[in-house]
C-alpha positions in Angstrom: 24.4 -62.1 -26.0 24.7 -58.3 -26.0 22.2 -58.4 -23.2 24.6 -60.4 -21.3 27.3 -58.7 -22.2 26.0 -55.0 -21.3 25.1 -56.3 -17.8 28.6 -57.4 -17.1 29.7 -53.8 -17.7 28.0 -52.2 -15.3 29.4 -53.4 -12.1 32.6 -52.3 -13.4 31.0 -48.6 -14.4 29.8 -48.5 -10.7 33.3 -49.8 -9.4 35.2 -47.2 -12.0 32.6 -44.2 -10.5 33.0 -45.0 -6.8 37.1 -45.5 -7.6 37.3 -41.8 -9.1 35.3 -39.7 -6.5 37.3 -41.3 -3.9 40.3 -39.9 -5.5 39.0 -36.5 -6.1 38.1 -36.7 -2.1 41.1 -37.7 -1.2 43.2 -35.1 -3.6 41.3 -32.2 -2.0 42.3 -33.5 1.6 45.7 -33.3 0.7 45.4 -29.8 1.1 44.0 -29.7 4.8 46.2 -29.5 7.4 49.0 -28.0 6.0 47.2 -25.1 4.0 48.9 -21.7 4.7 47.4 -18.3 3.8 49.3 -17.0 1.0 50.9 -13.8 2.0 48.9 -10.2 1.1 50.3 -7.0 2.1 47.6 -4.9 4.1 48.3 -1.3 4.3 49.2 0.5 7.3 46.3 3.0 7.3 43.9 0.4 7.7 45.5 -0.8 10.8 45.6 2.5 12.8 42.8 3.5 14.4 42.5 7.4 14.0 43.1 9.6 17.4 40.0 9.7 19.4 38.4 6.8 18.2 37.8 3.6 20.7 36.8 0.3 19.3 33.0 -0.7 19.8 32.4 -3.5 22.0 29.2 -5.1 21.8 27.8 -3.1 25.1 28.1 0.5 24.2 26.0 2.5 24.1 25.6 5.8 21.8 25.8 9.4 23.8 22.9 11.4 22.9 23.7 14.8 22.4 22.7 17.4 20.9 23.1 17.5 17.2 25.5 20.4 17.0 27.7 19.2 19.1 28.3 16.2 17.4 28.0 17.8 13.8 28.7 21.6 14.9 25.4 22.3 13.0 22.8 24.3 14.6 20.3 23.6 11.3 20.6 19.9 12.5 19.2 20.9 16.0 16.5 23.0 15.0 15.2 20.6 12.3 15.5 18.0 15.3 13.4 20.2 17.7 10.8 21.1 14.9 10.2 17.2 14.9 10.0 16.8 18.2 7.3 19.7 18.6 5.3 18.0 15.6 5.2 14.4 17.3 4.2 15.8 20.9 1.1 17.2 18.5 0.5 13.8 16.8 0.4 12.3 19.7 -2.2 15.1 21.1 -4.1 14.7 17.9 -4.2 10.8 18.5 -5.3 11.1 21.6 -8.0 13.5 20.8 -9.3 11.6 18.1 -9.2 8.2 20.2 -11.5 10.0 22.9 -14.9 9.2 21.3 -13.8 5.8 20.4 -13.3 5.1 24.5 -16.3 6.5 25.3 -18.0 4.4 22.9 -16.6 1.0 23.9 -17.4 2.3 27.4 -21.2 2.8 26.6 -21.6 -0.7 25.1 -19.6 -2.4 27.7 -22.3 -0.4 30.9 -25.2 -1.8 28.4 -24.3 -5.3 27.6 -23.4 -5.6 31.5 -26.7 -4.2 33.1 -28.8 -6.3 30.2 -27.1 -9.4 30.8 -27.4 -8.9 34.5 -30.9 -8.3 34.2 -31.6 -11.3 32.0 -29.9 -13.1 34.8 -32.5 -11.9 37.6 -35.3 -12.0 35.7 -34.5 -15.6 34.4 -33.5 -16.7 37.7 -37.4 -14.8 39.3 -39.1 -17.0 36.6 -37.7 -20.4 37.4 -38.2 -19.7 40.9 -41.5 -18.0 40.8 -43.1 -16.1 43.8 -40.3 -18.2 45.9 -38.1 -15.3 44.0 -40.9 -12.5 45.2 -40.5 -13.5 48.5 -38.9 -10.4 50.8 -35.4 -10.9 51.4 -34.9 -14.1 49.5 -31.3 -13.7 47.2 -32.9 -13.2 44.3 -35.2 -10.5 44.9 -32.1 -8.7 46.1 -30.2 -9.4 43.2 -33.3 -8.5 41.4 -33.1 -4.6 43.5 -29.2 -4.5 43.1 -29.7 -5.4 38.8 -32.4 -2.5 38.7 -30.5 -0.2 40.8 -27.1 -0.7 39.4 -28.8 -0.2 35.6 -30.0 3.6 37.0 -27.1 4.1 38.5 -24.8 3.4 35.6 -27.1 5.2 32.9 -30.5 4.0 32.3 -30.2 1.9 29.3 -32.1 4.2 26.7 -29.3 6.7 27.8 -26.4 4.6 26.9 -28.3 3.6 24.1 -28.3 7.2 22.6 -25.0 8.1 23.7 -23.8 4.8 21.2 -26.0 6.2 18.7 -24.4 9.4 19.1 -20.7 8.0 19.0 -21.4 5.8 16.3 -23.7 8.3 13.5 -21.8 11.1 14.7 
């Protein structure tokens, strides 16, 4: 029977619980659309904008000047033109010190290009045999441009030094 009985009240807990948060809603509504700001005094100073001064729109930009005219502090300038002088030499220093690094990548871009090239030809003289020996068949000339275009762009020993070099310093 208490089974029963406990069963019964739990509709009614549920009814009760969905009864009270709709009063709490509807309480805090009551508020809404006549709600007025309660009155606070704001002082005058913050409400004048000092002589000179414009108000920022989104647009503006900054003037650059130079520091002491804005701050009437020479110091400010100087210390502005000493870091000036000192990035133009990082940059300098960057650039020097990238140097080897291009010559590198340039070295092992001329080999893997004239040896993949040459691959190519020789690969393509093989499957076609002496029909690729033949004078002025396309392959034989690619064959002469591969070989000529490896001499003219540094023998491959060469650019295989100058990698060396770059690399073990």
């Amino acid at each position: 029977m208490s089974e029963s009985s406990s069963s019964g009240k739990r509709p009614i807990l549920v009814h009760l619980s969905i009864i009270l948060a709709t009063l709490i809603v509807v309480s805090g509504c009551v508020v809404g659309p006549h709600y007025k700001r309660p009155d606070a005094s704001v002082p005058q100073a913050y409400k004048e904008v000092p002589p000179g001064w414009k108000a920022a729109a989104p647009g503006d930009q900054i003037p650059r000047g130079k520091w002491w005219e804005i701050f009437h502090d020479p110091q400010l300038n100087t210390l502005e033109e000493r870091v000036n002088v000192s990035n133009q030499t990082l940059k300098a220093a960057d650039a020097h010190d990238r140097e080897p690094r291009a010559t590198l990548e340039a070295s092992m871009a001329k080999l893997f290009a004239s040896e993949a090239a040459h691959r190519a030809a020789d690969k393509a003289m093989q499957i076609l045999a002496s029909h690729g020996y033949r004078r002025g068949s396309v392959v034989e000339r690619l064959f002469r441009d591969v070989r000529a275009a490896e001499i003219y762009q540094g023998t491959s020993e060469v650019q295989r030094m100058v990698i060396a070099e770059q690399i073990l310093g």
